[in-house]
N, CA, C and O atoms as a GROMACS GRO file, in nm:
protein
  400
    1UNK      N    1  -2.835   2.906  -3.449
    1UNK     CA    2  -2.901   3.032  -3.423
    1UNK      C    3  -2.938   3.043  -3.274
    1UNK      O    4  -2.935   3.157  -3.229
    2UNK      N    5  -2.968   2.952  -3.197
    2UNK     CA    6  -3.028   2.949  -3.056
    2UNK      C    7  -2.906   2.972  -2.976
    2UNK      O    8  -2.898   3.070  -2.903
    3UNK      N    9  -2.811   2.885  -2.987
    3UNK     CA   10  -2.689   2.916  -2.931
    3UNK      C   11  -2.604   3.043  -2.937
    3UNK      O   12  -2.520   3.080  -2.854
    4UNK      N   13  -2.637   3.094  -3.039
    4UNK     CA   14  -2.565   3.267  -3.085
    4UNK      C   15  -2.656   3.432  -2.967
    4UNK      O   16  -2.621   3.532  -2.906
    5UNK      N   17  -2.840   3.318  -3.021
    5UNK     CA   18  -2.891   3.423  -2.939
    5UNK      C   19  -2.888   3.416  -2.792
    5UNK      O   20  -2.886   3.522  -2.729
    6UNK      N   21  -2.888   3.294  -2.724
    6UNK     CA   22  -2.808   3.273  -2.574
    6UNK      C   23  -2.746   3.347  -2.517
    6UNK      O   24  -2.764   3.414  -2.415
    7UNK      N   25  -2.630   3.330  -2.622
    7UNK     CA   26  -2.428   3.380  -2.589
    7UNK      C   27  -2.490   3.537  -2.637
    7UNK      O   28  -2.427   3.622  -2.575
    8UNK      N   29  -2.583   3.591  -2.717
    8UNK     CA   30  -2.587   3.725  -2.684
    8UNK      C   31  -2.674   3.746  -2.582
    8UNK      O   32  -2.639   3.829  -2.498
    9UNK      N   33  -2.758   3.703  -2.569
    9UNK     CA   34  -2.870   3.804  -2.436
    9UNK      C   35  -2.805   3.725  -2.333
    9UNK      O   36  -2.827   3.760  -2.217
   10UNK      N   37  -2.732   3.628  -2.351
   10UNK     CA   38  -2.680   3.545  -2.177
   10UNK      C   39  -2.547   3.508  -2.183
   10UNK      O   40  -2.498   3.397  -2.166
   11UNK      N   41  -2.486   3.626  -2.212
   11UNK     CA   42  -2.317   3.555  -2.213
   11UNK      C   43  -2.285   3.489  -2.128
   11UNK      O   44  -2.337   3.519  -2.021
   12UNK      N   45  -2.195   3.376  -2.127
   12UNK     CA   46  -2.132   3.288  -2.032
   12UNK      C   47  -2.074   3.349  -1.906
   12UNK      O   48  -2.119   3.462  -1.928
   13UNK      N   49  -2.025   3.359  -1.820
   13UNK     CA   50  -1.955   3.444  -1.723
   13UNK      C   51  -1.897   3.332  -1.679
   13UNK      O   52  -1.940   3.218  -1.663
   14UNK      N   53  -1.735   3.409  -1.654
   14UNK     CA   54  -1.649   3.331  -1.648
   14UNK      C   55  -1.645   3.274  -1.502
   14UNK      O   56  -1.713   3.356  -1.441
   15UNK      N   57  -1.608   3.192  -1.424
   15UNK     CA   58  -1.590   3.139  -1.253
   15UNK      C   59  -1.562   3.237  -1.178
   15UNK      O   60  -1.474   3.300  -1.236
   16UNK      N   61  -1.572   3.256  -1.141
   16UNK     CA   62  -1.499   3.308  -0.992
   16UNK      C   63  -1.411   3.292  -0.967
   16UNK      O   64  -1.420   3.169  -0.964
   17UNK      N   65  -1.246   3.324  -0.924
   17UNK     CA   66  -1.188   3.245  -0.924
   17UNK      C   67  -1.169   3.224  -0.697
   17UNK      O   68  -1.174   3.306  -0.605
   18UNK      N   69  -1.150   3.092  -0.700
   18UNK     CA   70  -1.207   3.056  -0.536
   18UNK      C   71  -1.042   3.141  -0.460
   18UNK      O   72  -0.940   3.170  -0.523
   19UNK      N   73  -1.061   3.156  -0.358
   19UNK     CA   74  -0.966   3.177  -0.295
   19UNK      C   75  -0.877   3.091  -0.203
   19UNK      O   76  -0.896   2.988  -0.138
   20UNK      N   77  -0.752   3.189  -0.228
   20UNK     CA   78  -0.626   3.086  -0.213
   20UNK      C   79  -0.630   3.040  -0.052
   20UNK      O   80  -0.594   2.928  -0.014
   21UNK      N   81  -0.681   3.148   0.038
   21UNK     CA   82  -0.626   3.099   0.176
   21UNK      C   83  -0.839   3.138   0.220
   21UNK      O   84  -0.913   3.233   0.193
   22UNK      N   85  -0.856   3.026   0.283
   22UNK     CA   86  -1.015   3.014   0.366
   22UNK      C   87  -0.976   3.083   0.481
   22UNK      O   88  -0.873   3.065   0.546
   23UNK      N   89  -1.094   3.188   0.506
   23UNK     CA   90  -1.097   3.257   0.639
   23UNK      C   91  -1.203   3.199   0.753
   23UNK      O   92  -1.324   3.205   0.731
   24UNK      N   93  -1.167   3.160   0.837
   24UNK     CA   94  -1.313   3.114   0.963
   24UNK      C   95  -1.402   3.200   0.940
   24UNK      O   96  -1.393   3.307   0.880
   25UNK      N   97  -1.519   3.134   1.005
   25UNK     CA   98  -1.624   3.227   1.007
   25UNK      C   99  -1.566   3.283   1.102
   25UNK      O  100  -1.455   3.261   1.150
   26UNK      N  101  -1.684   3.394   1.145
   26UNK     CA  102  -1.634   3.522   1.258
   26UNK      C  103  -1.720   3.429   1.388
   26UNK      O  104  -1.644   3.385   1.475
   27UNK      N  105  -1.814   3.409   1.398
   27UNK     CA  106  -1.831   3.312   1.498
   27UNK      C  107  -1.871   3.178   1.515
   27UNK      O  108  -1.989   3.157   1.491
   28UNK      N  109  -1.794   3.069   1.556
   28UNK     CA  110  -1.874   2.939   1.545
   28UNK      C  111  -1.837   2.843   1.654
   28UNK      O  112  -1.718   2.835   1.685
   29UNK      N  113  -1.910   2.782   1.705
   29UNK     CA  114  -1.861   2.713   1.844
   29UNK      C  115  -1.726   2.620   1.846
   29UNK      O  116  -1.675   2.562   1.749
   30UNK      N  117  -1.704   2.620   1.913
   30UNK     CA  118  -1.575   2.571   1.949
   30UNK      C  119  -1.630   2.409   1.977
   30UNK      O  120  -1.736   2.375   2.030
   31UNK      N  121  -1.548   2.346   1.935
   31UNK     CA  122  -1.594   2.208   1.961
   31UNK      C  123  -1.509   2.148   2.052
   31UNK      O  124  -1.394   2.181   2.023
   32UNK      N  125  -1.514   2.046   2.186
   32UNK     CA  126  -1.457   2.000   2.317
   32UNK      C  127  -1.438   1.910   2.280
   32UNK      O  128  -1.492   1.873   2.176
   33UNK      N  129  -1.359   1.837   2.341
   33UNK     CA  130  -1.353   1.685   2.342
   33UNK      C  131  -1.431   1.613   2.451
   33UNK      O  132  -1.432   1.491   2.468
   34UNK      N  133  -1.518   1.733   2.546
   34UNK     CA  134  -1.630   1.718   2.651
   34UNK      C  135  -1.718   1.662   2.546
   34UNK      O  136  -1.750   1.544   2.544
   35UNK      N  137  -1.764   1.769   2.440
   35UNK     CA  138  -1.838   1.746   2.327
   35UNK      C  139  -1.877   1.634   2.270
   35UNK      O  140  -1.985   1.577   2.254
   36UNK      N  141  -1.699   1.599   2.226
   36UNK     CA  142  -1.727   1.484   2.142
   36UNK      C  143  -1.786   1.366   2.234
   36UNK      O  144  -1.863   1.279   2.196
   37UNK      N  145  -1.723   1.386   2.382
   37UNK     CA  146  -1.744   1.218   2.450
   37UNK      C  147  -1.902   1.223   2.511
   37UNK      O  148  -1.958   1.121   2.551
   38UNK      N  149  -1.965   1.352   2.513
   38UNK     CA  150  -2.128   1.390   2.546
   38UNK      C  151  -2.187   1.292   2.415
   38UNK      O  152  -2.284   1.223   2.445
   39UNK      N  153  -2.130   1.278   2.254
   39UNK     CA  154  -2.224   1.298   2.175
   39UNK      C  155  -2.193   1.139   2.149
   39UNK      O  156  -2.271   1.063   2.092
   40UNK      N  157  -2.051   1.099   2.207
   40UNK     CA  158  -2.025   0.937   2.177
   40UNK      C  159  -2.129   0.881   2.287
   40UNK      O  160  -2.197   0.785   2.250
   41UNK      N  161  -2.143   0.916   2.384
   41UNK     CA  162  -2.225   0.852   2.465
   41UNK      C  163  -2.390   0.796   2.395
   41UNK      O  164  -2.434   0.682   2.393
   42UNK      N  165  -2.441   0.898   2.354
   42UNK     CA  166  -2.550   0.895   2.316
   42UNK      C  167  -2.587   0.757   2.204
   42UNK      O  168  -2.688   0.687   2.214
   43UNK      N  169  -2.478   0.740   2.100
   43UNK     CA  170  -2.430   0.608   2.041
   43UNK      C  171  -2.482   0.473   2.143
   43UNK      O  172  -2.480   0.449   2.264
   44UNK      N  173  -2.526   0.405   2.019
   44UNK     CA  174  -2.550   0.276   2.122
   44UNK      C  175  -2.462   0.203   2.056
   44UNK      O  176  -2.461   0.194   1.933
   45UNK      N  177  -2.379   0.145   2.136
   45UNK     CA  178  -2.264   0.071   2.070
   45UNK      C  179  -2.343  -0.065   1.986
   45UNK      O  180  -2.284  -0.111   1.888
   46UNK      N  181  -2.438  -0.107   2.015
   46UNK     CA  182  -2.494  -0.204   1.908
   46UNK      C  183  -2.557  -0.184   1.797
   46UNK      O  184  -2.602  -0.275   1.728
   47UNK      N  185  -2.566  -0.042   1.765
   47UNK     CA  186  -2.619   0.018   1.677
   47UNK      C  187  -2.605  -0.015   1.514
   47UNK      O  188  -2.630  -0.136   1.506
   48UNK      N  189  -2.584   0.022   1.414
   48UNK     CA  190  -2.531  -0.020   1.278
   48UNK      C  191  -2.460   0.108   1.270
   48UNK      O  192  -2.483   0.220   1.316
   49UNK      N  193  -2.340   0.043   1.177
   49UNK     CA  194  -2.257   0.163   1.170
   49UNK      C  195  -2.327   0.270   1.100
   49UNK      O  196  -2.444   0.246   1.073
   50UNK      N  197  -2.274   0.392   1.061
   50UNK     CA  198  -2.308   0.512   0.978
   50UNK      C  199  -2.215   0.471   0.848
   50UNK      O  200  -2.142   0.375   0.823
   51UNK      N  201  -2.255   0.588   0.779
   51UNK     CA  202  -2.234   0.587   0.616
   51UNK      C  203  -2.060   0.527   0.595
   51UNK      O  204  -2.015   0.436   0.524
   52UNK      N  205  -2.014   0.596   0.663
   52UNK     CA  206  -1.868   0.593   0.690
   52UNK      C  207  -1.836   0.395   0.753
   52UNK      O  208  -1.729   0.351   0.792
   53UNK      N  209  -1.936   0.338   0.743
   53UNK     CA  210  -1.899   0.183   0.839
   53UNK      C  211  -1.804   0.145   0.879
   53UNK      O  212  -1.740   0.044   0.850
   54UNK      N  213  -1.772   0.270   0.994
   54UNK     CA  214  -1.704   0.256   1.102
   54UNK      C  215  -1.791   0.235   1.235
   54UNK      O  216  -1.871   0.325   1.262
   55UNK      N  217  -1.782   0.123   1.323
   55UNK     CA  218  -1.903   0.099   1.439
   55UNK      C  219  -1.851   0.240   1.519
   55UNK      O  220  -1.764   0.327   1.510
   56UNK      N  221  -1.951   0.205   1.594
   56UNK     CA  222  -1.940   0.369   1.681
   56UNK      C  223  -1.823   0.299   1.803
   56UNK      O  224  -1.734   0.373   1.843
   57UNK      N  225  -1.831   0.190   1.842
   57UNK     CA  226  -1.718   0.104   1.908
   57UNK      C  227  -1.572   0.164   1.924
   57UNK      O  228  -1.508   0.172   2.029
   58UNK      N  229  -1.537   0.204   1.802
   58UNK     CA  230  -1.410   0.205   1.687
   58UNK      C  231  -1.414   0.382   1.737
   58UNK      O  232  -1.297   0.401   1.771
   59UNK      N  233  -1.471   0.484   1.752
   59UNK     CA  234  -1.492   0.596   1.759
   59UNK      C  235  -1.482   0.604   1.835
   59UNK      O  236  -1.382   0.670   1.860
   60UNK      N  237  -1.569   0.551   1.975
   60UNK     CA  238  -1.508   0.541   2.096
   60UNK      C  239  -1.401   0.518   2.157
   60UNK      O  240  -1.361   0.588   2.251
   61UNK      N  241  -1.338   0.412   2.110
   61UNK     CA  242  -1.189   0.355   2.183
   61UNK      C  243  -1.115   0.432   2.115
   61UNK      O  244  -1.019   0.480   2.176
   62UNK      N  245  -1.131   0.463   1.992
   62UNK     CA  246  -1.064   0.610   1.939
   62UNK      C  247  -1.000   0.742   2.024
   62UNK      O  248  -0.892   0.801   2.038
   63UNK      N  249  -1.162   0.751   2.077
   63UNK     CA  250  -1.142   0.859   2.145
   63UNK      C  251  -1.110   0.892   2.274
   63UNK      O  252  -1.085   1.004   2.319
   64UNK      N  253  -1.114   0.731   2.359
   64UNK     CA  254  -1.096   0.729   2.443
   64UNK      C  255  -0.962   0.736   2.441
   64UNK      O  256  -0.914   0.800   2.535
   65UNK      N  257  -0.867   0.678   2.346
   65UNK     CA  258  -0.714   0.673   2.401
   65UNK      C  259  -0.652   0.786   2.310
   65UNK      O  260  -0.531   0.776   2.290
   66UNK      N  261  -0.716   0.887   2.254
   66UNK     CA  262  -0.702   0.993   2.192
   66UNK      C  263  -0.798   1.027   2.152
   66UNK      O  264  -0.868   0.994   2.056
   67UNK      N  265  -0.806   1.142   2.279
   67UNK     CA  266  -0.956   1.222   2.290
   67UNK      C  267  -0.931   1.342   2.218
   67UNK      O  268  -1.036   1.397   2.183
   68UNK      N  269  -0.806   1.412   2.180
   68UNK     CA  270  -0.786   1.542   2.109
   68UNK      C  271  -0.801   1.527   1.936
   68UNK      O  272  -0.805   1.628   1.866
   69UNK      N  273  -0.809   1.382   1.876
   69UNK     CA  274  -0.782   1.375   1.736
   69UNK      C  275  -0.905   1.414   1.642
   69UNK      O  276  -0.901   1.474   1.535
   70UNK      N  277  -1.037   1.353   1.723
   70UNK     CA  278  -1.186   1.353   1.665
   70UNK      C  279  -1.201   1.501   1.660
   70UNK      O  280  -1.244   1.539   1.551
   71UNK      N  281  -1.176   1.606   1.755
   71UNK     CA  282  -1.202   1.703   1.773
   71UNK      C  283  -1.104   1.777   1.657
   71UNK      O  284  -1.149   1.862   1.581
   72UNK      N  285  -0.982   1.737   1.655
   72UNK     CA  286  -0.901   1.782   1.519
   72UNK      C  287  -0.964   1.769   1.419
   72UNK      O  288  -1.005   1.874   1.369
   73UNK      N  289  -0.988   1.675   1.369
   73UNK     CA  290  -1.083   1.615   1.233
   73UNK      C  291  -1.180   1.678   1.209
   73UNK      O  292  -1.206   1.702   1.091
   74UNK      N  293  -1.267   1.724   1.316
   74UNK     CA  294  -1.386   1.802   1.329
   74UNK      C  295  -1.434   1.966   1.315
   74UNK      O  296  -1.526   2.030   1.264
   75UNK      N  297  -1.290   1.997   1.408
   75UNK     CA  298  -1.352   2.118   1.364
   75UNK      C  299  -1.317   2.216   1.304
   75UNK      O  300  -1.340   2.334   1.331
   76UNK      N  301  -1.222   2.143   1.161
   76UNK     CA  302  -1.249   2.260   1.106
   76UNK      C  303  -1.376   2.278   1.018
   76UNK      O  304  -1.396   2.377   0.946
   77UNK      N  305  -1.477   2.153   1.034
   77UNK     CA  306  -1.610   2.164   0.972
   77UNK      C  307  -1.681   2.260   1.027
   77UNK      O  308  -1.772   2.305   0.957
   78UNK      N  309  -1.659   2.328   1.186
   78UNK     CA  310  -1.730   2.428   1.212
   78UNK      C  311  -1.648   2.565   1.191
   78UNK      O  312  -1.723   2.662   1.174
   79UNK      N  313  -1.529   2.590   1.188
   79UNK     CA  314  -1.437   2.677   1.220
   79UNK      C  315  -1.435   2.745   0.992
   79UNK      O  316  -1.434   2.856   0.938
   80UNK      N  317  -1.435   2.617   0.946
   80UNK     CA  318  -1.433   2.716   0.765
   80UNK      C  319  -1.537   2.637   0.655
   80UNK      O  320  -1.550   2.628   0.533
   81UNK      N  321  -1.602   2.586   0.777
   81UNK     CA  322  -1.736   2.515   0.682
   81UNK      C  323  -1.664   2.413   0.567
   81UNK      O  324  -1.689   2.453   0.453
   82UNK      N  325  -1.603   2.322   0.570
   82UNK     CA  326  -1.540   2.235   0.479
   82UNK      C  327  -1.478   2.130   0.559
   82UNK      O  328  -1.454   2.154   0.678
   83UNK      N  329  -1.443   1.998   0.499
   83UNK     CA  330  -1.374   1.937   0.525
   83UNK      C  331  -1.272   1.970   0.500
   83UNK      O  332  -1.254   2.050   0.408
   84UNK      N  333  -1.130   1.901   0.603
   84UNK     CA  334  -1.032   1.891   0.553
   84UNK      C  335  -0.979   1.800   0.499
   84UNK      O  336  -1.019   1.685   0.517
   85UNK      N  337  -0.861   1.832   0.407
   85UNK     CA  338  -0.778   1.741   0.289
   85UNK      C  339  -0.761   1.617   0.334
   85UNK      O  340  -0.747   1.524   0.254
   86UNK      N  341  -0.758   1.594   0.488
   86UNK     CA  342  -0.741   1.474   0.467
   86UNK      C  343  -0.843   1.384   0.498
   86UNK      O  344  -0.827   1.262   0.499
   87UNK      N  345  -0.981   1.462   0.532
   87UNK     CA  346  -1.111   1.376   0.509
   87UNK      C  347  -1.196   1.408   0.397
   87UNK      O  348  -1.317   1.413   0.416
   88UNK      N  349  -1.130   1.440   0.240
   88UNK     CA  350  -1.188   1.461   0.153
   88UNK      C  351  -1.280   1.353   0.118
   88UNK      O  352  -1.398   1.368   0.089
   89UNK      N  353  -1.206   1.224   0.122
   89UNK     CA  354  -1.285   1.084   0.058
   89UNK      C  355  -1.359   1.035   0.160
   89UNK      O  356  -1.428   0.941   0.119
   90UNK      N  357  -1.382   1.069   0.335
   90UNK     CA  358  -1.453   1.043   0.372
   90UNK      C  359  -1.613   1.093   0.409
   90UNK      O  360  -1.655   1.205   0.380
   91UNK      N  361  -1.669   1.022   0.457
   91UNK     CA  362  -1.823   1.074   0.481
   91UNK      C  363  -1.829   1.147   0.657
   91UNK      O  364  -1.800   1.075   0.753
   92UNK      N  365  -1.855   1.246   0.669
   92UNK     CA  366  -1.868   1.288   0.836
   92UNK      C  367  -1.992   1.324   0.858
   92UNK      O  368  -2.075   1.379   0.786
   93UNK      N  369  -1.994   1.281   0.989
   93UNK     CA  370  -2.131   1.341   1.035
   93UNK      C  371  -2.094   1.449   1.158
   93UNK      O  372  -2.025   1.412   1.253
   94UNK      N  373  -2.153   1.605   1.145
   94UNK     CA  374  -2.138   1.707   1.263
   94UNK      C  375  -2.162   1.672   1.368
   94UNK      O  376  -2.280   1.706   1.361
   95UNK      N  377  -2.150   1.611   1.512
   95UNK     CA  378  -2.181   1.638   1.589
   95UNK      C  379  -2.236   1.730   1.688
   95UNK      O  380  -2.173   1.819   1.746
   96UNK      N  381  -2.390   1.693   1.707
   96UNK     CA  382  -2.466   1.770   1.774
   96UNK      C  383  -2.412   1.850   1.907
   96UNK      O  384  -2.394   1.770   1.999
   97UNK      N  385  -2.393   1.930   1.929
   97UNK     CA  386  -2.340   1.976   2.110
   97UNK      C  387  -2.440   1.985   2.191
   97UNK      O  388  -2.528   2.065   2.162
   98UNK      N  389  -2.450   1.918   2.291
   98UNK     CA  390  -2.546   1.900   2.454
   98UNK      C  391  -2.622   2.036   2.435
   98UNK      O  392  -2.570   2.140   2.394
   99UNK      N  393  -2.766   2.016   2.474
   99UNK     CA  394  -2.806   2.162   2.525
   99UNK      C  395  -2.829   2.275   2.407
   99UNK      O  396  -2.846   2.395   2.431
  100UNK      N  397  -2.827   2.212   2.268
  100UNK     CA  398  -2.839   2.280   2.188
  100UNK      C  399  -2.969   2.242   2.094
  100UNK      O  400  -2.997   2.311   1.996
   0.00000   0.00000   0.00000
């Protein structure tokens, strides 16, 4: 009986269904690879890693001998608010931008 009167005064509603292609937001900062090496600095390389236990070491020399990839990885977290597919299983952290 509880379940009947529910499904009448509160019918289920079906999903939403999500959409096929994600649009950017209309405005969101552009992320640098000035950016990224402002926010690696701040890192103390003796630090403990983050969730991800990768040392910040590893991020650095990363980025130092490919400074365009972090910034790939990154932004489409600002550009459609999501990770991408191929950092589904990982953990990220946004980087802060200087001056903000």
């Amino acid at each position: 009986m509880n379940q009947a009167l529910l499904n009448h005064f509160f019918p289920p509603r079906p999903c939403a269904p999500l959409p096929s292609i994600l649009l950017p937001f209309g405005d969101y900062p552009e992320l640098t690879k000035e950016d990224v090496s402002l926010s690696l600095l701040k890192c103390s390389p003796s630090s403990a890693p983050g969730p991800d236990s990768i040392p910040y070491s590893v991020w650095t020399s990363v980025h130092r001998v490919f400074p365009g990839i972090l910034v790939s990885l990154l932004a489409p977290l600002l550009c459609f608010g999501h990770h991408p597919s191929s950092l589904m299983k990982a953990n990220g952290v946004v980087l802060d931008k200087p001056g903000k």
